[in-house]
N, C-alpha and C positions, 0 to 999 in steps of 0.2 A: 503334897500340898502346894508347892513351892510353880509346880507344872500348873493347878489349876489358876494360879494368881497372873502366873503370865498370859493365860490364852482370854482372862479377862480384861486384861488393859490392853490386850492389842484389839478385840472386838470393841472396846466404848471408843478407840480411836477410830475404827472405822463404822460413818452413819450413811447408810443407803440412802435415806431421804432427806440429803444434805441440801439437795438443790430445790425441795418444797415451798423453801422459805424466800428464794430468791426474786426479788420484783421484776417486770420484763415478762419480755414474751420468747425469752430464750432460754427457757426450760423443757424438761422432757415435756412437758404436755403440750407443746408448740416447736419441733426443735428445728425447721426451718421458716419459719414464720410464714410471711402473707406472698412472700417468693415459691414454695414450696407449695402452698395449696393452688395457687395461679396455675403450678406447673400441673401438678393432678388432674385439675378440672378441664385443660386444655388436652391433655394425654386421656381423659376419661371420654370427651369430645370425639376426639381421635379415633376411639376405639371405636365407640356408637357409630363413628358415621365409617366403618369399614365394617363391622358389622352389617348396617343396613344396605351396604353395596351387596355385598355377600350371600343376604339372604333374598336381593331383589336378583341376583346372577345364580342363585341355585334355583329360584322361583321358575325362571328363565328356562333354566335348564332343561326342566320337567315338562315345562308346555314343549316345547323345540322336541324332546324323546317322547313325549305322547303321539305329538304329528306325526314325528317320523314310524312311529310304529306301529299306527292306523294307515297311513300311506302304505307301509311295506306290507300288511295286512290284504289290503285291497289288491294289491297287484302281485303277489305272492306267487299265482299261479301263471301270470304272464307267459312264461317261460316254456311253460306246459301249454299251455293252451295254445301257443303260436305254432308247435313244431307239431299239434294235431292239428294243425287245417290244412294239413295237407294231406294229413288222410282221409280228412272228412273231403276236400276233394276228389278223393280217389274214391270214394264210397257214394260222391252224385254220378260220377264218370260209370263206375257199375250200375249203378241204378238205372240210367240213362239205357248201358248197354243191355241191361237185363230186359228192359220193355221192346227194344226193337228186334234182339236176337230171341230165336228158339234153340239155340244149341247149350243145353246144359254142363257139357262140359266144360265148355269154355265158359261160361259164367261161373261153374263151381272155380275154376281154377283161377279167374281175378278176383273171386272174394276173397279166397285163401292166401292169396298175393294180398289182400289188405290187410286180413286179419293178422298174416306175418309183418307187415311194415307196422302197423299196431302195438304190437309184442315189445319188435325191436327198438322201436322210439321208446315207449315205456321204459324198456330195460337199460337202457341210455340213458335214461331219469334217475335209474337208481333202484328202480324196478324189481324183486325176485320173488318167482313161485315159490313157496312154501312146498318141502317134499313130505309127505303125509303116507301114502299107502304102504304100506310093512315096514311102520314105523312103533317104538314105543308110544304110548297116548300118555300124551302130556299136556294137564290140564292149563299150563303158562302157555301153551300153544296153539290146543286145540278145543274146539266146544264140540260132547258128543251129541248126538240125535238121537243118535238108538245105539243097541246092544243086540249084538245076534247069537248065535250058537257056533260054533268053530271049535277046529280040532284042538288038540291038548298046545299043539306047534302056534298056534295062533293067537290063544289068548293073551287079553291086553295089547295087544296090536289093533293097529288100523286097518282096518279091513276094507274100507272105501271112503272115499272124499265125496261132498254133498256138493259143499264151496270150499276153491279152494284160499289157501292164506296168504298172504303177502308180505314182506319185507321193505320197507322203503329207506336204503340206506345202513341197512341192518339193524332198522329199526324194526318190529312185529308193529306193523297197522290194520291188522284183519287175521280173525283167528281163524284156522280152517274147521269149517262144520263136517264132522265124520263120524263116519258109525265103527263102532268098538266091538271086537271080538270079545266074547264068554265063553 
């Protein structure tokens, strides 16, 4: 008993809500007065006006990377398209030679001279045939046409290429169209 007498005079000694009664404005409900909300309001300023820097420089931002990536959109294939004008040169230069000469050989052999400088520019792009014929058929690869009849050794293989497929950087940008062994 003697325990609960003590722990009651030391609680009525201490009053939380001592400072209620105190006149002023230097109580908890004010505890650094008209100093202290001055500061608030000026720091609360602060912040808005870095805020609206902030959101007018992401604002920014957005327009600046749209540009730039309609810009880069448009002239994307630049690159490409400069290093074929010189085969499309080479393909008036046969054109040209094709109407004056009769000799087919030699016209067969500067086409095939273009369609090789063709190739090779391409493939220096980044370019690659897709290899398809007595291959497994695989539908991430390949789109079939048709299905034919083939020995036991053949089926589910490719059996022939329609169109063939491409890789641009080892990326698949054209599926090859073939017809599947049954």
């Amino acid at each position: 008993m003697e325990e609960r007498e003590t722990a009651t005079t030391e609680n009525e000694g201490m009053n939380i809500n001592a400072d209620a009664d105190v006149p002023g404005n230097t109580h908890l409900s004010n505890p650094g007065g008209e100093d202290a909300l001055g500061k608030m309001r000026a720091e609360l300023e602060e912040q808005k006006d870095k805020y609206l820097r902030l959101f007018a420089e992401f604002d920014n931002f957005k327009r600046r990377n749209a540009k730039e990536r309609i810009e880069l959109i448009q002239t994307a294939g630049k690159d490409v398209i400069i290093s074929l004008l010189e085969i499309l040169d080479d393909c008036d230069r046969a054109e040209k030679q094709m109407e004056d000469s009769d000799d087919a050989a030699a016209n067969k052999e500067g086409v095939l001279l273009v369609f090789n400088k063709l190739r090779n520019t391409l493939q220096s792009r980044g370019l690659k045939t897709m290899e398809s014929v007595n291959t497994g058929f695989d539908v991430e690869k390949h789109e079939a046409i048709t299905e034919i009849e083939v020995s036991e050794k053949q089926k589910g293989k490719v059996v022939d290429e329609i169109v063939k497929g491409y890789y641009l950087n080892d990326k698949l940008i054209r599926f090859a169209k073939v017809v599947v062994g049954k």
